[in-house]
C-alpha positions as CSV (number, residue, x, y, z in Angstrom):
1,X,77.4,60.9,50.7
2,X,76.3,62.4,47.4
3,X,77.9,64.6,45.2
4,X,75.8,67.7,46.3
5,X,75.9,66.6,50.0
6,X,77.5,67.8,53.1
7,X,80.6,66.5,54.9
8,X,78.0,65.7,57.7
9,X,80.3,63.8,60.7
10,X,83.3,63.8,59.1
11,X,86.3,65.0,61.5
12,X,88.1,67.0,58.5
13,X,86.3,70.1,58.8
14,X,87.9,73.0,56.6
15,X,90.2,75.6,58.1
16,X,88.4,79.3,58.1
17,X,90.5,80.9,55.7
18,X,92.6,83.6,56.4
19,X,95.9,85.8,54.9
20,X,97.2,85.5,58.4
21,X,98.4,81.8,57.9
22,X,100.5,83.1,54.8
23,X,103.0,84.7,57.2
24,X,103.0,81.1,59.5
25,X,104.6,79.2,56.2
26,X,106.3,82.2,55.8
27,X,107.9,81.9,59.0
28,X,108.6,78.2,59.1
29,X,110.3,77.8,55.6
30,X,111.6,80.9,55.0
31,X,112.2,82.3,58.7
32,X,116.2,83.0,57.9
33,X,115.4,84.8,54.5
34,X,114.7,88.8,53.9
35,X,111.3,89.6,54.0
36,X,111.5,93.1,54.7
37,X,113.6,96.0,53.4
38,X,113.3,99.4,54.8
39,X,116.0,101.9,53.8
40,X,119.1,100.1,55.7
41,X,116.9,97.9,57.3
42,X,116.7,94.5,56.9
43,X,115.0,92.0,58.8
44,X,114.1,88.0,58.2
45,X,111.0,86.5,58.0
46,X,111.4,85.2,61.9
47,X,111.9,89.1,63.0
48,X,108.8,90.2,60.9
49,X,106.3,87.5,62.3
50,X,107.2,88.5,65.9
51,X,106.9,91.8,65.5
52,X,103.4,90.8,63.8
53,X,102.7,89.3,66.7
54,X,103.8,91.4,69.0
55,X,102.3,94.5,67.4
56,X,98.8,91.7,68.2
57,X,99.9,92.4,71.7
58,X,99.6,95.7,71.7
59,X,96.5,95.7,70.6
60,X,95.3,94.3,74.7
61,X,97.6,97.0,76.2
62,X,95.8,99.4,74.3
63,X,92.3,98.0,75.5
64,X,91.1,97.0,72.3
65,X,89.0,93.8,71.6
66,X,88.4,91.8,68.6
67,X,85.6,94.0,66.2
68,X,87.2,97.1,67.1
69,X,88.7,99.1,64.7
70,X,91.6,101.0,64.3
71,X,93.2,103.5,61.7
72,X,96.6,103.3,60.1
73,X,98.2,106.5,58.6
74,X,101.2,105.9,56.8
75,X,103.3,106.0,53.4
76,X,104.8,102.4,52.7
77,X,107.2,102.1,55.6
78,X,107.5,98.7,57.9
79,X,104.8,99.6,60.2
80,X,102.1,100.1,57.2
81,X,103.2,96.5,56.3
82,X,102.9,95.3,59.8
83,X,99.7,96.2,60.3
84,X,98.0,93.9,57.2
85,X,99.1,91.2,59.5
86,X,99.5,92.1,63.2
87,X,96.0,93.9,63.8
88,X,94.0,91.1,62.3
89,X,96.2,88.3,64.1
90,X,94.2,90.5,66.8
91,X,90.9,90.3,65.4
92,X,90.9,94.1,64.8
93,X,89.4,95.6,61.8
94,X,92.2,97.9,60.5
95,X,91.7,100.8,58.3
96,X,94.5,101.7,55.8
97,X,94.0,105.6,55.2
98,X,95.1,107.4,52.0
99,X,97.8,110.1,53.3
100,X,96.9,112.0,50.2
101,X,93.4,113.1,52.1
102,X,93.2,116.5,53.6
103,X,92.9,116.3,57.9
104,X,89.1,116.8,57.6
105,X,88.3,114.1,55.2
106,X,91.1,111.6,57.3
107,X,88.8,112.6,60.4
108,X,85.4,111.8,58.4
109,X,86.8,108.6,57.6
110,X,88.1,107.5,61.3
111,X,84.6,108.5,63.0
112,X,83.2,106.4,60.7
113,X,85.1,103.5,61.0
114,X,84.5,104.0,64.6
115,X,88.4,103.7,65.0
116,X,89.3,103.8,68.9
117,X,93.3,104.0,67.7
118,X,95.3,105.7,65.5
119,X,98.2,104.7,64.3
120,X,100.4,107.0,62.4
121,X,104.4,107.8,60.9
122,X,106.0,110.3,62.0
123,X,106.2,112.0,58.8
124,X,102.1,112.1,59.2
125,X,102.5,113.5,63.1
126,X,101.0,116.6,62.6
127,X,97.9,115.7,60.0
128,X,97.4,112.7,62.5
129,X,97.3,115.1,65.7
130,X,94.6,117.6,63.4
131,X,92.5,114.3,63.2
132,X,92.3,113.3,67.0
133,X,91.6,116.6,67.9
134,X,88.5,116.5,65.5
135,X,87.5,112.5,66.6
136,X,86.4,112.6,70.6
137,X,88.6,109.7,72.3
138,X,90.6,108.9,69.8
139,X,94.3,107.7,70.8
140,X,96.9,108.4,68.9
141,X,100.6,106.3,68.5
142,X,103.1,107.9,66.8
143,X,105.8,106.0,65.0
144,X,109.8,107.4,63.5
145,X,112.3,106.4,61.7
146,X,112.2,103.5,64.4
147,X,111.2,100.9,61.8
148,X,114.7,102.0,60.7
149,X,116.6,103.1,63.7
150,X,114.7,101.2,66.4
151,X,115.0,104.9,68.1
152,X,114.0,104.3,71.9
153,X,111.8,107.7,72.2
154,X,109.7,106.1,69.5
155,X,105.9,105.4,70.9
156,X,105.1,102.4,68.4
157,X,108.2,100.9,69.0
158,X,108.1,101.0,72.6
159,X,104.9,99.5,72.2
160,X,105.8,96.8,70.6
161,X,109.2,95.8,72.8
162,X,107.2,96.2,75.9
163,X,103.8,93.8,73.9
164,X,104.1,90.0,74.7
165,X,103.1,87.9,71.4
166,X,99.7,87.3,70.6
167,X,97.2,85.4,68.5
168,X,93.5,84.5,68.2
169,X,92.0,81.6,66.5
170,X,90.0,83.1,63.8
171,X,87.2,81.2,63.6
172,X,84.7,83.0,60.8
173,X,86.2,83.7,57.8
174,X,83.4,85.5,56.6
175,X,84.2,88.4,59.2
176,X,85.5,91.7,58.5
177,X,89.0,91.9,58.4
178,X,89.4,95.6,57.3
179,X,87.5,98.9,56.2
180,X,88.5,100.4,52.9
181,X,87.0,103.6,52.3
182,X,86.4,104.1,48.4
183,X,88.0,108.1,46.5
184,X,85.1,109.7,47.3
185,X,84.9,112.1,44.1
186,X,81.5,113.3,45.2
187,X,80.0,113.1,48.6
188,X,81.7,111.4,51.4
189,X,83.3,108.3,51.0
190,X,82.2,104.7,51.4
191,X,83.4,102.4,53.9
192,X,84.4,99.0,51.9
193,X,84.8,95.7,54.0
194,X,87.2,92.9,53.2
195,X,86.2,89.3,54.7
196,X,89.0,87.2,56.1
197,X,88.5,84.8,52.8
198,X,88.0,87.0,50.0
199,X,91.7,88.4,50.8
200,X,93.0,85.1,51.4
201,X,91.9,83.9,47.7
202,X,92.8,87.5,46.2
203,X,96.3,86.7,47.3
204,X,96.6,83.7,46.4
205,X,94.9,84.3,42.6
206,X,97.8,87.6,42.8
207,X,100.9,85.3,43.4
208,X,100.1,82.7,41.0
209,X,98.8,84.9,38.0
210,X,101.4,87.9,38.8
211,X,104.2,85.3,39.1
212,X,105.1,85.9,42.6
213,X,107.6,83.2,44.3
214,X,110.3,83.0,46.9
215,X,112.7,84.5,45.0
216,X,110.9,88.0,44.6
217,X,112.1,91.4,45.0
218,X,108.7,92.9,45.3
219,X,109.2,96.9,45.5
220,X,106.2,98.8,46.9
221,X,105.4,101.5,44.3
222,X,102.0,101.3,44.6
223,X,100.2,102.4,48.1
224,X,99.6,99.8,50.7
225,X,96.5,102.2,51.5
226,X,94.9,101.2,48.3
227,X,93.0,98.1,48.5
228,X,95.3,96.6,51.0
229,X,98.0,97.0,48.3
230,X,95.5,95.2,46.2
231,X,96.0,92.0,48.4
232,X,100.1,91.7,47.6
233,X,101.2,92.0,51.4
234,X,99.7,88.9,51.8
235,X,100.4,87.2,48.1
236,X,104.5,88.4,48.6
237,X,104.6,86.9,52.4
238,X,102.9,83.6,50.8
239,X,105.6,82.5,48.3
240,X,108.2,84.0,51.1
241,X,109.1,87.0,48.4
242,X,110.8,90.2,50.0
243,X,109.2,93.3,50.7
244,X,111.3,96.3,49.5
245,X,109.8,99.6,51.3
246,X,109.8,102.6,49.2
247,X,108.6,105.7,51.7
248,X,108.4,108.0,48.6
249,X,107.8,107.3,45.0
250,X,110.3,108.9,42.7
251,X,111.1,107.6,39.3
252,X,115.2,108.2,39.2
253,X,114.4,105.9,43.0
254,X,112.4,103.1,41.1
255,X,114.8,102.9,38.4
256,X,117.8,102.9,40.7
257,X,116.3,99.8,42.6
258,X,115.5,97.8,39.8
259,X,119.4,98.5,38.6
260,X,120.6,97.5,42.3
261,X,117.9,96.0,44.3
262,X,117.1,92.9,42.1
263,X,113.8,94.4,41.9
264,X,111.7,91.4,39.8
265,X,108.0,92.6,40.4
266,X,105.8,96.4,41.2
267,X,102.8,97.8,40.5
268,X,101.3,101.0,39.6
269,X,98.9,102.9,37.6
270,X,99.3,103.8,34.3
271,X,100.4,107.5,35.1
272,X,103.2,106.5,37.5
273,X,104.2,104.6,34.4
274,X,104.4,107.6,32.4
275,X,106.7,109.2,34.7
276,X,109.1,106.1,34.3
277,X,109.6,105.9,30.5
278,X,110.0,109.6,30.3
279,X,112.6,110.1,32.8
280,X,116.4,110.6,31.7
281,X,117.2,107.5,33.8
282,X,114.7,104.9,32.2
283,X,117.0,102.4,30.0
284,X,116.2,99.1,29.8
285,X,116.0,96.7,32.9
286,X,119.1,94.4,33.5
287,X,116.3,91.4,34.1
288,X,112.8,91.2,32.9
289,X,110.4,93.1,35.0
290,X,107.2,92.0,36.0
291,X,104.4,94.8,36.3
292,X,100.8,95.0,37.2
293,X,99.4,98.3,36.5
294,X,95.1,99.1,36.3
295,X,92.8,102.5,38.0
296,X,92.6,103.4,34.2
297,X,93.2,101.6,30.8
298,X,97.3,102.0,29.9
299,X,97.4,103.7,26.0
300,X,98.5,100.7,23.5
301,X,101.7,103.4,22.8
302,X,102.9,102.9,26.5
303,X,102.7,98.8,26.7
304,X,105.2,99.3,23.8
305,X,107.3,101.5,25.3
306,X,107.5,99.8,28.6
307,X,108.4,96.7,26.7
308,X,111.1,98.3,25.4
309,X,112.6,98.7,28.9
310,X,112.2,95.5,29.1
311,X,109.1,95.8,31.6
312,X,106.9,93.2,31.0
313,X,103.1,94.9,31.9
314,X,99.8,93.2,32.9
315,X,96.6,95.1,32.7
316,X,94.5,94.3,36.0
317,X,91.3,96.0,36.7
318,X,89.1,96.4,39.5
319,X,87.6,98.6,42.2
320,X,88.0,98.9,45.9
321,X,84.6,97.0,45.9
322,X,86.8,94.1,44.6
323,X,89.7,93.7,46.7
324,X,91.4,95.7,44.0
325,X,91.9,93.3,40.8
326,X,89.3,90.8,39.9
327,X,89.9,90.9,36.2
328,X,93.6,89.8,34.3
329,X,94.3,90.0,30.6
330,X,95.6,87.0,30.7
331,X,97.8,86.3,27.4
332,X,97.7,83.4,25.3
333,X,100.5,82.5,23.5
334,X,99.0,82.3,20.0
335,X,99.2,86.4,20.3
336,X,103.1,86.0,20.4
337,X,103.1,85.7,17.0
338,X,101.1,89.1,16.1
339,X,103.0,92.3,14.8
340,X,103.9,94.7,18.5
341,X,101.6,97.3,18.1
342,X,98.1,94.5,17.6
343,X,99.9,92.9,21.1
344,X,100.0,96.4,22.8
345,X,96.3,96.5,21.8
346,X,95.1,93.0,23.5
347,X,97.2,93.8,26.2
348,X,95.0,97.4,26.8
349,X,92.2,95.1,27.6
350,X,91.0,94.4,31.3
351,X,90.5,91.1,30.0
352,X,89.1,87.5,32.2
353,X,88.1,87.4,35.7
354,X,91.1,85.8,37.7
355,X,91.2,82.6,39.5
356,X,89.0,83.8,42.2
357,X,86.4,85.6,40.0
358,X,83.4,83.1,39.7
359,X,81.7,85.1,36.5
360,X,82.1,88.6,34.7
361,X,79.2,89.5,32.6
362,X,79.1,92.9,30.4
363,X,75.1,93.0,30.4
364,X,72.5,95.6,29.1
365,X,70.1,97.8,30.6
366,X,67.8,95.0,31.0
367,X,70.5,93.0,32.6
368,X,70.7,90.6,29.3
369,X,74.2,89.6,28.3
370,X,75.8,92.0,25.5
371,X,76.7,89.7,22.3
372,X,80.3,88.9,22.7
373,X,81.5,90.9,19.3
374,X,83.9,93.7,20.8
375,X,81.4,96.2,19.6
376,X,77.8,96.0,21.7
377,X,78.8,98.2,25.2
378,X,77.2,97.5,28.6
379,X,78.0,97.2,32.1
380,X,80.4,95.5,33.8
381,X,78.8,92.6,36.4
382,X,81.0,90.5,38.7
383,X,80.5,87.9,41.1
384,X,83.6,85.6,43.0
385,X,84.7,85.5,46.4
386,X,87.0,88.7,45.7
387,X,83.3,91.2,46.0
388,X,83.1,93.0,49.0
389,X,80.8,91.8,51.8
390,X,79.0,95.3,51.3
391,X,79.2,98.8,52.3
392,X,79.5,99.7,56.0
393,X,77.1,101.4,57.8
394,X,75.2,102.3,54.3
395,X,72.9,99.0,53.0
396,X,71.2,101.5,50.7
397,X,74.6,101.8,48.9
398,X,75.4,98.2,49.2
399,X,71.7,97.7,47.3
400,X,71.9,100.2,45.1
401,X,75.2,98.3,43.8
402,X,73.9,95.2,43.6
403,X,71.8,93.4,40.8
404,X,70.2,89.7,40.8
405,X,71.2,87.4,38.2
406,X,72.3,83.7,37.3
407,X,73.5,82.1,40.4
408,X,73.0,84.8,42.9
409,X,73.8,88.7,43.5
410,X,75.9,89.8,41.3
411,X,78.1,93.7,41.6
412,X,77.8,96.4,39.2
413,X,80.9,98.7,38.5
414,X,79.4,101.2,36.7
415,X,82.1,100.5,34.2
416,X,81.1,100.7,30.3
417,X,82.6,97.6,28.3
418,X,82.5,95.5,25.3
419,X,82.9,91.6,25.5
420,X,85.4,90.2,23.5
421,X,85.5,86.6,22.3
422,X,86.8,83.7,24.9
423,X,85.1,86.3,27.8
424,X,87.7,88.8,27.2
425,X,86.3,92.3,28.8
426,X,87.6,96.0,27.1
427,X,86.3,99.1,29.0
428,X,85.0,101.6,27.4
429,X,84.0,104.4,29.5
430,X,82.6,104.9,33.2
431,X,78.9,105.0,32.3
432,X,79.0,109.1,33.0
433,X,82.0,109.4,30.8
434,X,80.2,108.0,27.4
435,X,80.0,111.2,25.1
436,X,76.6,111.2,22.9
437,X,77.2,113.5,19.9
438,X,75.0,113.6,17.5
439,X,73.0,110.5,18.6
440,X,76.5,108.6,18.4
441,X,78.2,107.3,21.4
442,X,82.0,107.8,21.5
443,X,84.2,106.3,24.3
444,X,86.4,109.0,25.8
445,X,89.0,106.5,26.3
446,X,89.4,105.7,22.6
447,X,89.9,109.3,22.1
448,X,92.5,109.3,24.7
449,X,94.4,106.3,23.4
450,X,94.8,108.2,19.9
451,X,95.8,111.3,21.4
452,X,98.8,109.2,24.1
453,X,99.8,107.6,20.8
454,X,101.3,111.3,19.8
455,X,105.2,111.6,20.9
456,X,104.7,115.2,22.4
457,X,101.9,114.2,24.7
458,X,102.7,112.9,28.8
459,X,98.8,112.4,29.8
460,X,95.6,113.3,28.9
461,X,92.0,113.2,29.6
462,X,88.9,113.6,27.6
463,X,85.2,114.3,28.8
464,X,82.1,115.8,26.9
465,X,81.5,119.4,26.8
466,X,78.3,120.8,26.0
467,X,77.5,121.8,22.4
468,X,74.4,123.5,20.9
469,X,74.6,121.8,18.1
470,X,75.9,118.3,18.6
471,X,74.4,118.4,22.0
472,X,77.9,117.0,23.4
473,X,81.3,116.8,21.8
474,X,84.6,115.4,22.9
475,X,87.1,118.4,24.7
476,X,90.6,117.1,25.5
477,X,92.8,118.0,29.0
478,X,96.5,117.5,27.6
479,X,99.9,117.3,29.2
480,X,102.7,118.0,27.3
481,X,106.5,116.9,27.4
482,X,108.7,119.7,28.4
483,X,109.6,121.5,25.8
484,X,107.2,120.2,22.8
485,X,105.7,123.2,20.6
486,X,102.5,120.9,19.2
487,X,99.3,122.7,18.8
488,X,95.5,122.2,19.3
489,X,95.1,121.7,15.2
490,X,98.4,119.5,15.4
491,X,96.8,117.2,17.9
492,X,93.1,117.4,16.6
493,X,94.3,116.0,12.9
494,X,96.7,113.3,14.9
495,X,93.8,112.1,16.3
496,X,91.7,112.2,12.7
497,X,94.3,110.0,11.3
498,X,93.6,107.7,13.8
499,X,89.8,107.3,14.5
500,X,86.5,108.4,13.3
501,X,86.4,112.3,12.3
502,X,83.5,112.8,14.1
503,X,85.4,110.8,17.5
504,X,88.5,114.1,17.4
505,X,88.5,116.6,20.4
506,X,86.7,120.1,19.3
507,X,88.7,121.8,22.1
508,X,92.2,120.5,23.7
509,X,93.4,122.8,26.8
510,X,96.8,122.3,27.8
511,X,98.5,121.9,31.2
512,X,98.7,119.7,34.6
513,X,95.3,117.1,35.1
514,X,93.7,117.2,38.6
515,X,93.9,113.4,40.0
516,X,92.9,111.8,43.0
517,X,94.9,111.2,45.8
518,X,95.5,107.6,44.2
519,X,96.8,108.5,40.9
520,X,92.9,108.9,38.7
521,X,92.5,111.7,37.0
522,X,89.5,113.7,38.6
523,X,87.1,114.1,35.1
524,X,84.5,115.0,37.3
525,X,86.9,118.3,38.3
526,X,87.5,118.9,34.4
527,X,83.7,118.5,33.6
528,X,83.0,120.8,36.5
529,X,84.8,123.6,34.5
530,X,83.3,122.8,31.0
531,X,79.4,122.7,32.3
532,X,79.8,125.6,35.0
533,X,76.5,127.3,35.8
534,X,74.3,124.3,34.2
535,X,71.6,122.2,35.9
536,X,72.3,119.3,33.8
537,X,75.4,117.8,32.5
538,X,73.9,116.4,29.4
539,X,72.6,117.8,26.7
């Protein structure tokens, strides 16, 4: 056989790949260990991997065959955990929804996933019961406190006591294990699909670059809705870490658990972040914490402060369309040696594909490759089994994302970036959220870094307003600490002593930021105020 040939007869045939298998190792070396913590709960990896299994089971009593899908609404309780294993043990395309979303947009969502099953907590009951009434035949299970209090008037886990174990050889690994349906900050959402072997090899690329192994406490801060927990309820069951449930997400909570819980690992975007360094409890951490965070580029000023807490924080960033993170800013040890606030800097960039990324490219609009001298901006290409098979139901999206280019299709993000040297990526702006004043481009997020780099301000935002004589200029969205007195002036000359003159806000308005459901701050919502009764929204 060549080197470019097949295996042709050979009898080792490579197994389809699948996050499933993770929780069979799981099972066999670790089946006496914790893997799941739920309030008083506790139960060992053998417990969890029959339940899995069992909750596969249900999946015949309930009528359902392998391509069907079904729903999951829940906050990040056992059952949401359960059902990143169970339903695709099945065969069944599960759909994580965001129990942020109103009814209506939960019921959008289902009817287009063409869910025949709904499974929701009981904390959800009445939103869930508001979407089958809206979605014709759907069937609704209901679950309690019962991952807790295995309560017998509880419908899920009825269903799973009364369920005999079940499995089915997965035999493609390019099929669709679930549906992901993107924020949706204009027009419906879109309906994302996972393959079997993308978030197999975004696990595994999680554990071994996050530093996952069998001794982690991983607590679950960030939503197992988003991005399948961007892949980590497969990468923590695949070094045999434990799962530590956190129903609600409250920063005196996170800080008590990583005082008493042995918590070693979480992630969370940047503003959940904020909310831990600035709340009376935060002190530093009795052991080094590892922390993922991405959704929006984390201000130099609040890597430092996190490392203070002794928090160790790597910037991730991706998209739903990338089975959450495809890029790591992956730290070389020659930085060590650099003064705190140039680290804090590096560490603000998205930074390399990860081990599963085959290529990013920051390419003009030509689709030529930028120079790599952290100045020249274009967008954001990626290609690696970690890109979404394509949008479901909408192949005009899925083409409308997609460019050709060395070796194949490649994604576009839409992200503005700069390309460092050694293929180190820095975001810039969203392509809409680049401000052209004057005939200069400034990068809102530059402008937001110097403004998070003030004591007095919590979060901010910064999108272009509409000028008659600049044509656009930079107008700031600022939350303040409790308490703080600064001013508009006092924040525009902070920022002045920090960047270009020309690059300071011309307006700041102070109070709460809309976000998204998942933690991003809506600048379409504060752009919406600034250009109000225009046709355009550039000038």
């Amino acid at each position: 056989m060549t080197a470019g040939g097949s295996i042709g007869s050979s009898p080792f045939v490579p197994v389809p790949l699948t996050p499933v298998t993770f929780l069979d190792r799981a099972r066999l070396v670790h089946g006496d260990r914790t893997a799941v913590a739920d309030g008083p709960l506790r139960r060992s990896y053998e417990e969890f991997a029959d339940r899995c299994e069992r909750l596969a089971g249900a999946t015949l009593e309930l009528g359902l065959e392998p391509g069907d899908a079904v729903s999951v609404l829940a906050p990040n309780v056992s059952m949401a955990l359960e059902a990143t294993f169970g339903f695709p043990m099945a065969g069944v395309v599960f759909n994580a929804l965001n129990s942020r979303l109103s009814a209506g947009e939960l019921a959008w969502i289902v009817g287009h996933a063409e869910s025949k099953v709904l499974f929701a907590d009981h904390g959800l009951a009445d939103v869930a019961r508001s979407i089958q009434q809206q979605v014709p035949g759907l069937r609704l299970v209901v679950s309690s406190d019962a991952g807790v209090s295995g309560a017998p008037d509880c419908e899920y886990e009825a269903l799973l006591a009364s369920a005999e174990p079940h499995r089915i050889e997965i035999t493609d690994e390019h099929a669709v294990l679930s549906l992901n349906y993107t924020s949706g900050t204009t027009g419906h959402p879109k309906g994302v699909m996972y393959s079997h072997r993308g978030a197999n090899l975004n696990a595994l690329a999680m554990a071994a670059q996050c530093g996952l192994d069998s001794d982690a406490a991983f607590l679950w801060t960030l939503p197992i809705f988003h991005c399948n927990g961007w892949c980590f309820p497969w990468a923590v069951t695949a070094v045999g870490g434990t799962h530590l449930m956190l129903r609600t997400l409250d920063p005196g909570t996170v800080w008590r658990h990583i005082r008493d819980d042995g918590v070693t690992h979480f992630n969370a975007a940047p503003t959940v972040l904020i909310g831990l360094v600035n709340h009376p409890d935060a002190a530093p951490a009795p052991r080094t914490v590892k922390v993922c965070t991405g959704g929006a580029p984390p201000s130099p000023t609040l890597l430092a402060q996190m490392a203070e807490l002794n928090v160790h924080v790597t910037h991730l960033y991706g998209l739903t369309e990338t089975y959450g993170p495809s890029l790591i800013c992956d730290w070389r040890s020659e930085w060590d040696g650099l003064p705190a606030d140039e680290q804090a800097r590096i560490k603000a960039r998205q930074g390399v594909g990860t081990l599963v990324t085959s290529s990013v490219r920051v390419v003009d609009a030509d689709g030529a490759d930028v120079p790599a001298d952290g100045a020249s901006q274009g967008e954001i290409a990626i290609r690696g089994n970690n890109v979404m098979l394509g949008y479901y139901k909408d192949p005009e999206a899925t083409a409308a994302a997609s460019v050709h280019g060395p070796g194949g299709t490649w994604f576009r993000t839409g992200d503005m970036a700069v390309m460092h040297d050694h293929g180190y990526v820095e975001v810039r702006d969203r392509a809409k959220d680049v401000i052209i004043s004057g005939g200069e481009n400034i990068a809102s997020i530059e402008v937001e870094q110097a403004l998070a780099s003030h004591p007095d301000v919590v979060e901010c935002a910064v999108v272009a307003a509409p000028d008659d004589t600049w044509g656009e200029v930079p107008a700031a969205f600022v939350m303040l600490r409790a308490g703080a007195a600064v001013t508009e002036a006092d924040l525009v000359e902070h920022v002045k002593s920090r960047i270009a003159r020309f690059k300071a806000p011309k307006s700041v308005t102070f109070g709460d930021l809309p976000k998204t459901a998942t933690g991003k701050i809506q600048k379409f919502a504060l752009r919406d105020q600034l250009w109000a009764g225009r046709d355009r929204r550039v000038n």
